[in-house]
Gaussian input, Z-matrix of N, CA and C with variables (Angstrom, degrees):
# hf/3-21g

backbone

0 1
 N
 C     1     B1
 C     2     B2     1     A1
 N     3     B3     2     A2     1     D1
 C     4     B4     3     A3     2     D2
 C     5     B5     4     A4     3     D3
 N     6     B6     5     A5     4     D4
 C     7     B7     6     A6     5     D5
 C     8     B8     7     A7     6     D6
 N     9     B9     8     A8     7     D7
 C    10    B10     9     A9     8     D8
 C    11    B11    10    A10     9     D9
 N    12    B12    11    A11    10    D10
 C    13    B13    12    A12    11    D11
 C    14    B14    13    A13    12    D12
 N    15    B15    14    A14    13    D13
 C    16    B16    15    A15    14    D14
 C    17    B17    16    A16    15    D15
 N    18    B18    17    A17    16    D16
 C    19    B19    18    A18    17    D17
 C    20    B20    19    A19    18    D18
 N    21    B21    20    A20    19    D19
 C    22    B22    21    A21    20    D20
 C    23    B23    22    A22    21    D21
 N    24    B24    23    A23    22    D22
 C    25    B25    24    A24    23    D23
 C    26    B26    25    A25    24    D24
 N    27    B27    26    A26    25    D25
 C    28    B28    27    A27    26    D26
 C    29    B29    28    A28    27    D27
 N    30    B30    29    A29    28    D28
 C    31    B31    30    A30    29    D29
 C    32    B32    31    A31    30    D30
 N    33    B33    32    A32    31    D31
 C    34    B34    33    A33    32    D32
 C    35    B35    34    A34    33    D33
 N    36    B36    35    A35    34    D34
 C    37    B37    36    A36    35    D35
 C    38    B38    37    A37    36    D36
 N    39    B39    38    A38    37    D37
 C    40    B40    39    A39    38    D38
 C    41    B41    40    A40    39    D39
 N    42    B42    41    A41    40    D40
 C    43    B43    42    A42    41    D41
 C    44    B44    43    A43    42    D42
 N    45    B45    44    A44    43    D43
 C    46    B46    45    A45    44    D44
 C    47    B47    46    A46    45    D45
 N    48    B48    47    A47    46    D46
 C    49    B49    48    A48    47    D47
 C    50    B50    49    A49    48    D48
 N    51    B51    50    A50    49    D49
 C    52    B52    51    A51    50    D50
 C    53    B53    52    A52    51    D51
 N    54    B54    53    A53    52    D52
 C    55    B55    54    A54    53    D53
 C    56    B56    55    A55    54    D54
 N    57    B57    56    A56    55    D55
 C    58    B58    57    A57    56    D56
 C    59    B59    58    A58    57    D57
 N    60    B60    59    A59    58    D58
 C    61    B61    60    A60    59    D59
 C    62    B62    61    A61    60    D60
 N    63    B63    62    A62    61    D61
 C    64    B64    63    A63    62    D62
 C    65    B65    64    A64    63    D63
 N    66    B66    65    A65    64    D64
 C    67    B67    66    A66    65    D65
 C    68    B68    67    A67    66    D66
 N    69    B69    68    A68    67    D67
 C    70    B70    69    A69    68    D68
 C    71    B71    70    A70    69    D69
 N    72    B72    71    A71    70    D70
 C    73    B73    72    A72    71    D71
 C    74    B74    73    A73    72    D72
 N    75    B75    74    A74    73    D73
 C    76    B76    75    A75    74    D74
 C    77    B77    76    A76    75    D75
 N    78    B78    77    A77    76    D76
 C    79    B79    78    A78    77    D77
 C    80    B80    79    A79    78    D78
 N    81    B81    80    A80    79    D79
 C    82    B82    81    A81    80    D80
 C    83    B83    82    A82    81    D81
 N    84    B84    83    A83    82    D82
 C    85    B85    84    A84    83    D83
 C    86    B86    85    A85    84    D84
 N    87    B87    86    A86    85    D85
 C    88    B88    87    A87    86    D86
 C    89    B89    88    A88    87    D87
 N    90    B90    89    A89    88    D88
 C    91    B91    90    A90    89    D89
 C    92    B92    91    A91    90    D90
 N    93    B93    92    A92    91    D91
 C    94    B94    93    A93    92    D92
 C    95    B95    94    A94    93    D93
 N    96    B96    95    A95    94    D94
 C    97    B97    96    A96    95    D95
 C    98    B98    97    A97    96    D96
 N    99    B99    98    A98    97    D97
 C   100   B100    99    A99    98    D98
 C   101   B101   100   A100    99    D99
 N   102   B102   101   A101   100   D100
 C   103   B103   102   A102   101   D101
 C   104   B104   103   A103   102   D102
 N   105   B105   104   A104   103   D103
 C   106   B106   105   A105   104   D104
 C   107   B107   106   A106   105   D105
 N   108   B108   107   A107   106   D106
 C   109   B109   108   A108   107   D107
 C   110   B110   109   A109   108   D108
 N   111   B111   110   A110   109   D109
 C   112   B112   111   A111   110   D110
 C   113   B113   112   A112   111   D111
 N   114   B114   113   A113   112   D112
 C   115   B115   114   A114   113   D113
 C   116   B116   115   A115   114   D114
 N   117   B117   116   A116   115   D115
 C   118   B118   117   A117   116   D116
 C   119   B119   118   A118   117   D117
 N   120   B120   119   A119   118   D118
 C   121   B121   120   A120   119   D119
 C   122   B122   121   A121   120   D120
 N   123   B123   122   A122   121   D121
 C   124   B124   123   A123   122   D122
 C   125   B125   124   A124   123   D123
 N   126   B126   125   A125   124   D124
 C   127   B127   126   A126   125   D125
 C   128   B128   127   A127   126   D126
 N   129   B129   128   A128   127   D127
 C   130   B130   129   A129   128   D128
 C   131   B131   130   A130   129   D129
 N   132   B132   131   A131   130   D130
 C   133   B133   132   A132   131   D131
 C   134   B134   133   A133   132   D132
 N   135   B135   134   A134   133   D133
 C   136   B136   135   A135   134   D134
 C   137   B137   136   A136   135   D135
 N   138   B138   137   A137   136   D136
 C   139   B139   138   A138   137   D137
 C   140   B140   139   A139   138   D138
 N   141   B141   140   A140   139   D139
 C   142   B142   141   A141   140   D140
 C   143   B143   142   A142   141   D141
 N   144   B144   143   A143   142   D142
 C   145   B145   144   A144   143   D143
 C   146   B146   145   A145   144   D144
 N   147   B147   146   A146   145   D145
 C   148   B148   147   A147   146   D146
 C   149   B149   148   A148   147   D147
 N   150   B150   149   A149   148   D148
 C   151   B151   150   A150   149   D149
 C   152   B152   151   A151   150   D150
 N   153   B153   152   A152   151   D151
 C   154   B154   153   A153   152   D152
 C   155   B155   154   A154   153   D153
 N   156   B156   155   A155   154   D154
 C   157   B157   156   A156   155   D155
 C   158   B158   157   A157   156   D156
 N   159   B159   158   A158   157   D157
 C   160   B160   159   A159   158   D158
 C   161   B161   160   A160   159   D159
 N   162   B162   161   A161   160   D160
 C   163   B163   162   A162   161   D161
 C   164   B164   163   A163   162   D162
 N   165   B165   164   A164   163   D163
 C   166   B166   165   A165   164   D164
 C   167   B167   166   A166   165   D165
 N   168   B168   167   A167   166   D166
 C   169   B169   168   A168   167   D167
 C   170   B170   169   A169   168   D168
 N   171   B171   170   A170   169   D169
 C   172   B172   171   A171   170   D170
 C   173   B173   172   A172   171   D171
 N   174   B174   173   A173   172   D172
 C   175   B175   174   A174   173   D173
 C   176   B176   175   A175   174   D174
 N   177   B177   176   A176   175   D175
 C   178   B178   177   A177   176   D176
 C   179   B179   178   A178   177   D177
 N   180   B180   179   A179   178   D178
 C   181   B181   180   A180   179   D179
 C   182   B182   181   A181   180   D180
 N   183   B183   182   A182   181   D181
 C   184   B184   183   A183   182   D182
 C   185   B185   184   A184   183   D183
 N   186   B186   185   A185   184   D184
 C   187   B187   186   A186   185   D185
 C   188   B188   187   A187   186   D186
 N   189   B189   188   A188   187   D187
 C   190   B190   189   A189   188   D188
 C   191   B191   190   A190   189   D189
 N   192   B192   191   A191   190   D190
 C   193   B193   192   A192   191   D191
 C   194   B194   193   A193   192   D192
 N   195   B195   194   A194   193   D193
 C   196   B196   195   A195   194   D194
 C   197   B197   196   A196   195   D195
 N   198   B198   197   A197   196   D196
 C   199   B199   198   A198   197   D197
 C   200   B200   199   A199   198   D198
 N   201   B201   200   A200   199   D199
 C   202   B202   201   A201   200   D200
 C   203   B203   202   A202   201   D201
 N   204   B204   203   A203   202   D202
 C   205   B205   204   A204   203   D203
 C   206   B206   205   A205   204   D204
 N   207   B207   206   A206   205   D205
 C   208   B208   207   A207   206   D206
 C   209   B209   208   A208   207   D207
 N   210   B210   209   A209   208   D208
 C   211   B211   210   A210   209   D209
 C   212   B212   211   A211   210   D210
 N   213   B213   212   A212   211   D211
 C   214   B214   213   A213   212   D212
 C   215   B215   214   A214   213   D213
 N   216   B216   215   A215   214   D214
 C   217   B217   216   A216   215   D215
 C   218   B218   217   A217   216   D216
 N   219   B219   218   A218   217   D217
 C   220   B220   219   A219   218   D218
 C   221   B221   220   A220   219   D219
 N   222   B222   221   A221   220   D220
 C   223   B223   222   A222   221   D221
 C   224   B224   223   A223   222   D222
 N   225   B225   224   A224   223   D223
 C   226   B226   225   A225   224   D224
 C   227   B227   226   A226   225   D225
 N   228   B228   227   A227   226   D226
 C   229   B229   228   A228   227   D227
 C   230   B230   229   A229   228   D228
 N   231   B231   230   A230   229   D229
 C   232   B232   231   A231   230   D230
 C   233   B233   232   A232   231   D231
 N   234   B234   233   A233   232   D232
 C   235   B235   234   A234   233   D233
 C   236   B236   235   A235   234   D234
 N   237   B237   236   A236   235   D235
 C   238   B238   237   A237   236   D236
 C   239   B239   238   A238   237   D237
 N   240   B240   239   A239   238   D238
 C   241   B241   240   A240   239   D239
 C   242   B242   241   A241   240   D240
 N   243   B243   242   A242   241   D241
 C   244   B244   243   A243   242   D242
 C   245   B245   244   A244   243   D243
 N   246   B246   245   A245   244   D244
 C   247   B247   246   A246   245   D245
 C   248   B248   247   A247   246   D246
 N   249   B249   248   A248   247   D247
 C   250   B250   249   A249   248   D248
 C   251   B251   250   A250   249   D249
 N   252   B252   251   A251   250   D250
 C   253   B253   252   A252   251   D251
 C   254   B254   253   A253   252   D252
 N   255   B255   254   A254   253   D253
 C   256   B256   255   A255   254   D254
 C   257   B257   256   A256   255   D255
 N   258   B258   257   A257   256   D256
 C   259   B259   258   A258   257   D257
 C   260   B260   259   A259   258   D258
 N   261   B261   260   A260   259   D259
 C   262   B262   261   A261   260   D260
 C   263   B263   262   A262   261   D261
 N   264   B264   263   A263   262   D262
 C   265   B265   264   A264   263   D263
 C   266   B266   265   A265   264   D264
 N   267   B267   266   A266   265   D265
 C   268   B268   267   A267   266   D266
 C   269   B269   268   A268   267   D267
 N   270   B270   269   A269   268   D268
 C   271   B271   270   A270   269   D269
 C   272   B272   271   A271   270   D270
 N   273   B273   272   A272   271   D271
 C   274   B274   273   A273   272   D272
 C   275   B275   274   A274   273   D273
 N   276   B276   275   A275   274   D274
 C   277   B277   276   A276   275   D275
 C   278   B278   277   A277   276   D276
 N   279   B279   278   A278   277   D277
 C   280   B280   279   A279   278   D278
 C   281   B281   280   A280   279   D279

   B1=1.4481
   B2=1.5196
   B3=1.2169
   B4=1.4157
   B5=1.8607
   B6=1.5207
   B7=1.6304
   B8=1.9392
   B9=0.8744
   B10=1.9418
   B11=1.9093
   B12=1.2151
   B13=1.5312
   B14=1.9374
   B15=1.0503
   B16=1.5301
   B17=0.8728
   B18=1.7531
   B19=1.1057
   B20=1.6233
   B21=1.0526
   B22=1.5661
   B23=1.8290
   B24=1.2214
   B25=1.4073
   B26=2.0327
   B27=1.1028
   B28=1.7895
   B29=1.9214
   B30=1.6422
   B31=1.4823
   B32=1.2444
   B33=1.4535
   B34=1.7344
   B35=2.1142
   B36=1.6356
   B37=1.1803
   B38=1.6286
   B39=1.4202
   B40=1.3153
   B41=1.8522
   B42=0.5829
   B43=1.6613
   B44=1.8787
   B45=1.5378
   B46=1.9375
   B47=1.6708
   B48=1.2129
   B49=1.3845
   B50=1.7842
   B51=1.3959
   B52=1.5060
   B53=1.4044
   B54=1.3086
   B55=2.0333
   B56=1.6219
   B57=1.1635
   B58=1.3210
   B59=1.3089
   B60=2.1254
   B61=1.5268
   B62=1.1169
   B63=1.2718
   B64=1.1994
   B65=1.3547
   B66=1.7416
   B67=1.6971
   B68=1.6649
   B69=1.4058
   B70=1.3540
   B71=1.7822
   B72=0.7516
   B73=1.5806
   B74=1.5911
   B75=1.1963
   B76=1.5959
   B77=1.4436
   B78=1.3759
   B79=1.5642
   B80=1.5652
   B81=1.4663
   B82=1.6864
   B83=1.6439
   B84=1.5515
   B85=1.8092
   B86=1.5416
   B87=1.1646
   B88=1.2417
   B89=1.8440
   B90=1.4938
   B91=1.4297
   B92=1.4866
   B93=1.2254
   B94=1.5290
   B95=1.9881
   B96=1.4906
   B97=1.8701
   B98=1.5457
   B99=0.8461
   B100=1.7845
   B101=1.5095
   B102=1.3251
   B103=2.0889
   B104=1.4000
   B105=1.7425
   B106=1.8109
   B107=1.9303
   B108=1.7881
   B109=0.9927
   B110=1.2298
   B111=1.4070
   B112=1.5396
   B113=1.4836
   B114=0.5968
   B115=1.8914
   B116=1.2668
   B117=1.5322
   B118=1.7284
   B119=1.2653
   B120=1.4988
   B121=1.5517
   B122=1.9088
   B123=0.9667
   B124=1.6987
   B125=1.8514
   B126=1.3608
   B127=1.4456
   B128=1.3311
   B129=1.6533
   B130=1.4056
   B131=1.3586
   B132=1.4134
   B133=1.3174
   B134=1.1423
   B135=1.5689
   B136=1.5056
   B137=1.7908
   B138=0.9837
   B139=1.4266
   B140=1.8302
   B141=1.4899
   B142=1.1563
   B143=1.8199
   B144=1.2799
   B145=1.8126
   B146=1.7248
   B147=1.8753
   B148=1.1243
   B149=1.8368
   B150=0.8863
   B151=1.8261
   B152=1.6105
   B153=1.2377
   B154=1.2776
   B155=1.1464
   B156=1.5480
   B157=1.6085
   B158=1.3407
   B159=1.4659
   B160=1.0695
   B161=1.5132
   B162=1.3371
   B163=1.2801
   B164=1.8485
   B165=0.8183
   B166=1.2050
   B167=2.0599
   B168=1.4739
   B169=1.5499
   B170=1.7517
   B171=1.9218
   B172=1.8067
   B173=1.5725
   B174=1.3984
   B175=1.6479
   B176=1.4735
   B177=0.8780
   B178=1.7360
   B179=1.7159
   B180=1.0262
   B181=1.6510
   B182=1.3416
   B183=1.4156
   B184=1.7265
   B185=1.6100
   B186=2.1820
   B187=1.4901
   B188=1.6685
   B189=1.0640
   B190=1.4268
   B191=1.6923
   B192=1.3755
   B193=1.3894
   B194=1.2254
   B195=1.1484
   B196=1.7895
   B197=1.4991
   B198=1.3504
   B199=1.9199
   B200=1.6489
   B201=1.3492
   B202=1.4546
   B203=1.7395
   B204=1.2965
   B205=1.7243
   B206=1.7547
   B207=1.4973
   B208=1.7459
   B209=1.6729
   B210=1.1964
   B211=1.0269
   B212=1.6672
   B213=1.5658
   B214=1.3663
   B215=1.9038
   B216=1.3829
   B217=1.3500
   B218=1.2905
   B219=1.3684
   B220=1.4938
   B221=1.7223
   B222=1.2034
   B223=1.1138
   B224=1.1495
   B225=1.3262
   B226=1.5720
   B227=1.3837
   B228=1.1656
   B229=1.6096
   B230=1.2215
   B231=1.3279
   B232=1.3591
   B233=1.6953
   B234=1.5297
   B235=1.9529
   B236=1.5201
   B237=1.2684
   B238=1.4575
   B239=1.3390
   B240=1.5622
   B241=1.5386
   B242=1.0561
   B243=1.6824
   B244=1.3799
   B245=1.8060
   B246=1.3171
   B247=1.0587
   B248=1.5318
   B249=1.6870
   B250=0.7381
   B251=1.5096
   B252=1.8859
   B253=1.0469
   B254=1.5452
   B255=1.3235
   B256=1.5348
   B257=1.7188
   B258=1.2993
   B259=1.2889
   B260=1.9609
   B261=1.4177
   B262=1.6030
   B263=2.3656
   B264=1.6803
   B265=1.3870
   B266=2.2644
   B267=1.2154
   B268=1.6498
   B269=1.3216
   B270=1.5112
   B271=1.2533
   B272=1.8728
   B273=1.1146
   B274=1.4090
   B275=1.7175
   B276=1.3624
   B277=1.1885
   B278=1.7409
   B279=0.8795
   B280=1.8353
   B281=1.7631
   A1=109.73
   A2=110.16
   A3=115.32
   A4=118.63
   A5=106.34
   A6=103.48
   A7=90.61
   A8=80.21
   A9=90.32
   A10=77.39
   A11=111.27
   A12=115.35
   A13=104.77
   A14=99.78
   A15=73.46
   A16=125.26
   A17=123.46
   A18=131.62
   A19=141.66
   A20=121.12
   A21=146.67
   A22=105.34
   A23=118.94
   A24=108.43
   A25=97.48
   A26=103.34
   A27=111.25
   A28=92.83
   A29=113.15
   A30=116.73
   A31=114.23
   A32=108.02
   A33=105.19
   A34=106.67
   A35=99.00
   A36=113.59
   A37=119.26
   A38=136.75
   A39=122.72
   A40=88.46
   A41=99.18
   A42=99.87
   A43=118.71
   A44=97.03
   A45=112.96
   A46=90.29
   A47=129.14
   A48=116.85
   A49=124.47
   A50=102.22
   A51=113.50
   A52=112.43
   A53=100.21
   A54=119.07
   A55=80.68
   A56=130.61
   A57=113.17
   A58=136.85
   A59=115.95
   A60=92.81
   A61=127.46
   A62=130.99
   A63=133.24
   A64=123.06
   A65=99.06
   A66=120.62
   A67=106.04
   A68=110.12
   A69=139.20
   A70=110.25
   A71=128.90
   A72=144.75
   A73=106.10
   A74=94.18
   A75=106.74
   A76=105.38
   A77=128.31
   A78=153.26
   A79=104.52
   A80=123.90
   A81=115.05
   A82=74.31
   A83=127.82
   A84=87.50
   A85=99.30
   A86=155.37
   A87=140.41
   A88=86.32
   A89=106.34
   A90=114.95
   A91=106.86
   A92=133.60
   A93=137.16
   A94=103.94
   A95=76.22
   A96=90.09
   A97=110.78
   A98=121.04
   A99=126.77
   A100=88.66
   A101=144.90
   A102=123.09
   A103=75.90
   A104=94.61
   A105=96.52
   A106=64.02
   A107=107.92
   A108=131.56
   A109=131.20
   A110=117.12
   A111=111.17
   A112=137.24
   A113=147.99
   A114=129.91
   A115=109.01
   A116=108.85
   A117=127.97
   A118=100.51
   A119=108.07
   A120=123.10
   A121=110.75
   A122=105.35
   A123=93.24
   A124=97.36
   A125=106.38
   A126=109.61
   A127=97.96
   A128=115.67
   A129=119.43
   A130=132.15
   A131=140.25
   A132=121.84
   A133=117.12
   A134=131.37
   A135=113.93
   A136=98.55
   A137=106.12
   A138=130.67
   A139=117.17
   A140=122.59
   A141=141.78
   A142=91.26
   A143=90.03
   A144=90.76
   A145=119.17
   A146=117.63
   A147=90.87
   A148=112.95
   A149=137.58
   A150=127.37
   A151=78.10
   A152=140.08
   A153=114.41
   A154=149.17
   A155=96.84
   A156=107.34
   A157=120.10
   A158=118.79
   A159=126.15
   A160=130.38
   A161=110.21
   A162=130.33
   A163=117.69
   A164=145.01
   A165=152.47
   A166=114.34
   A167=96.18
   A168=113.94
   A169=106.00
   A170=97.28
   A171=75.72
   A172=96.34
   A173=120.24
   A174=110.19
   A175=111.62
   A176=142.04
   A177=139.29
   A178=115.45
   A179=107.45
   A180=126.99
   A181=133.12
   A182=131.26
   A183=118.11
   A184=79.59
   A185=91.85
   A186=102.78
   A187=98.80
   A188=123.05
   A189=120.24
   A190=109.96
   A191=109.36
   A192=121.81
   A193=132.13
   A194=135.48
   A195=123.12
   A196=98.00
   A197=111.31
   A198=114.49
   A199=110.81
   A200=94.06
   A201=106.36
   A202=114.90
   A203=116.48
   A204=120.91
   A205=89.32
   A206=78.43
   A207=91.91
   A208=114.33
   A209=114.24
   A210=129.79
   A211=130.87
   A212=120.60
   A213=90.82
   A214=117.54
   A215=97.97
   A216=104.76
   A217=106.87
   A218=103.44
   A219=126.90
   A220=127.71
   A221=115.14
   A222=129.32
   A223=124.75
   A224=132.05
   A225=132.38
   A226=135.26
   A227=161.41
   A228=167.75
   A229=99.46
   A230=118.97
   A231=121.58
   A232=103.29
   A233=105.12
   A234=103.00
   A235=77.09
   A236=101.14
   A237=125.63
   A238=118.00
   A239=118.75
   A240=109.60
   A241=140.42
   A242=103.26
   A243=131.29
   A244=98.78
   A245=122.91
   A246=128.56
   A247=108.41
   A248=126.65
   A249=161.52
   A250=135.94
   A251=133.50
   A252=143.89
   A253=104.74
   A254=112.85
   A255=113.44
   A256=93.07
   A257=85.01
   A258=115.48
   A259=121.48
   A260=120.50
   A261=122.88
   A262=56.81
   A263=97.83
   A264=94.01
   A265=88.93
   A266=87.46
   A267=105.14
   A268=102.89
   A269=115.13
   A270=121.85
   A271=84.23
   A272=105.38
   A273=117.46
   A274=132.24
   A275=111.01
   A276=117.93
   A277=121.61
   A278=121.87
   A279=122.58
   A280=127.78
   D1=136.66
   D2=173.69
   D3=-100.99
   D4=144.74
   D5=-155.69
   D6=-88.51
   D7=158.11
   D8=-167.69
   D9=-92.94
   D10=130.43
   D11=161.38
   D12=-87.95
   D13=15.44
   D14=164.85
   D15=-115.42
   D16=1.13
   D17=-149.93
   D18=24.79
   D19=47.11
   D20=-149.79
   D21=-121.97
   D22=132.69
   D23=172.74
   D24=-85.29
   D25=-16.66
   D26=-149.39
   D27=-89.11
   D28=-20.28
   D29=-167.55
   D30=-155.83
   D31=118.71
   D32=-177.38
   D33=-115.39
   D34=136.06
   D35=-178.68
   D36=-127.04
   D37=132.45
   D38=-134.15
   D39=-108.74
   D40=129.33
   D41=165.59
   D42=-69.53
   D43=93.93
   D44=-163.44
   D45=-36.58
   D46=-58.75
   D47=-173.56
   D48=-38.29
   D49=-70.42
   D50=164.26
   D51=-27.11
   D52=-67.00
   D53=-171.87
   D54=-58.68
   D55=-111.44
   D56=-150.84
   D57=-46.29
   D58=-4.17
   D59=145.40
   D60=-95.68
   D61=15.76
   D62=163.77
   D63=-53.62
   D64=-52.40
   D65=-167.29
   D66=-74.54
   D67=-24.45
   D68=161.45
   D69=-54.20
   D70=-71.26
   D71=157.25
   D72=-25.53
   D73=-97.16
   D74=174.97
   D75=-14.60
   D76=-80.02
   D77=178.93
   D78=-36.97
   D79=-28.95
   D80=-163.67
   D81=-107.02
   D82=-36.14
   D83=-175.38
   D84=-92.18
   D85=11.48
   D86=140.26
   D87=100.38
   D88=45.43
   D89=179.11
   D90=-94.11
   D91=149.98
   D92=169.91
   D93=-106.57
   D94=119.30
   D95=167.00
   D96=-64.08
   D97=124.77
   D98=174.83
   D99=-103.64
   D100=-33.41
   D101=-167.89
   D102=158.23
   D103=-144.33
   D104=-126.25
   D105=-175.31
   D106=142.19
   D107=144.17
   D108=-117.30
   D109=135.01
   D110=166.79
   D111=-127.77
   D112=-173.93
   D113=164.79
   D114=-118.83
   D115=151.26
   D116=177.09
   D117=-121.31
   D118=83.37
   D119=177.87
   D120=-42.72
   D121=-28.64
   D122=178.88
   D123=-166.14
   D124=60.01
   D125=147.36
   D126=-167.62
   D127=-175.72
   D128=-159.38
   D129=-68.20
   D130=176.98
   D131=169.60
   D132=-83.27
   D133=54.77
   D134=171.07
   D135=-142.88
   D136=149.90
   D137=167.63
   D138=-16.06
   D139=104.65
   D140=-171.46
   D141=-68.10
   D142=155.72
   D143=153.15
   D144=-66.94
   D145=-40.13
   D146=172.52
   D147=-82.40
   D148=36.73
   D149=171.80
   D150=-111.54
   D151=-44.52
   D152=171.89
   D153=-40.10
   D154=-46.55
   D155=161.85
   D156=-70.26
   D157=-35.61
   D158=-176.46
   D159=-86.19
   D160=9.43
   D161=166.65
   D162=-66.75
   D163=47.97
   D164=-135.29
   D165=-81.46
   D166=-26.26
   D167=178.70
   D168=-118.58
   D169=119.33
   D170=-171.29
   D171=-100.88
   D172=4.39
   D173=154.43
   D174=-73.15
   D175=2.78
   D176=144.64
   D177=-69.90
   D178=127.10
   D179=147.83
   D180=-60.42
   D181=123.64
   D182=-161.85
   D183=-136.14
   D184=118.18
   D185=177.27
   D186=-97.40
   D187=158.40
   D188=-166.19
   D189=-149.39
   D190=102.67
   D191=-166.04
   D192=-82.13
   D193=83.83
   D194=-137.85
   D195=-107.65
   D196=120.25
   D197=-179.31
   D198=-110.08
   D199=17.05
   D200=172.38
   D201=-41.88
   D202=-26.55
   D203=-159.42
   D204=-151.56
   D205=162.65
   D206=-166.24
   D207=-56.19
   D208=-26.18
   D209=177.47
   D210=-95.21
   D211=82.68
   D212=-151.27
   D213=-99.17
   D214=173.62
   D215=-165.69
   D216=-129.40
   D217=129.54
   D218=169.12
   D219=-105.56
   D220=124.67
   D221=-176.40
   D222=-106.66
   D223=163.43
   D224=175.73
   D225=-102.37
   D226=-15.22
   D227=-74.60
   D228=-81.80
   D229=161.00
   D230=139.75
   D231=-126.06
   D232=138.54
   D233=-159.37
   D234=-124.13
   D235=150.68
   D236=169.00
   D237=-160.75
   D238=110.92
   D239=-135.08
   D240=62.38
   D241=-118.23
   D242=-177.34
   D243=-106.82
   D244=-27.26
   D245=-160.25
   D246=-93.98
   D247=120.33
   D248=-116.30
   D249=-151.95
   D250=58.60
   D251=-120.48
   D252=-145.68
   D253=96.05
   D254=-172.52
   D255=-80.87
   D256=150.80
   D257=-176.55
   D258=-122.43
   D259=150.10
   D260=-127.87
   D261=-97.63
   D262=153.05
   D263=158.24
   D264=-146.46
   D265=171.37
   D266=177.24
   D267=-133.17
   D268=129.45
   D269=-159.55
   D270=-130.00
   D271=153.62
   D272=178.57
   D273=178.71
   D274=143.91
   D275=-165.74
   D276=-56.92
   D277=138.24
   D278=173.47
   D279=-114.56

């Protein structure tokens, strides 16, 4: 998990150090990024205008965790641009 430097429930910002050892990591075990999850502490599970912009790879997946309601719900997107296409996922126990 990466620490949001802004400390904000409303805005998350990655600390470039962290993020690049992460991408660093990934790369020495010869891991493939599939996306990126995040949570929307109190709005829905789908794609903000800023995760839109900020979607930067549209071969990445953006899972999006919404704890808005007692029950929460996670979703999938795939964003490209402006264009905007949830996608079916299966989540399951191990």
């Amino acid at each position: 998990l990466l620490t949001n430097v802004d400390h904000s429930p409303e805005h998350f910002s990655m600390d470039p150090a962290e993020q690049f050892a992460v991408i660093k990591k990934i790369r020495q075990k010869k891991w493939t990024l599939l996306g990126n999850l995040h949570s929307h502490p109190a709005s829905p599970s789908r794609p903000s205008e800023e995760d839109k912009r900020l979607a930067f790879d549209p071969s990445l997946r953006y899972l999006i965790l919404s704890l808005m309601k007692e029950e929460p719900v996670v979703k999938c997107f795939h964003i490209h641009g402006t264009e905007v296409e949830e996608e079916s996922i299966t989540l399951r126990e191990e």
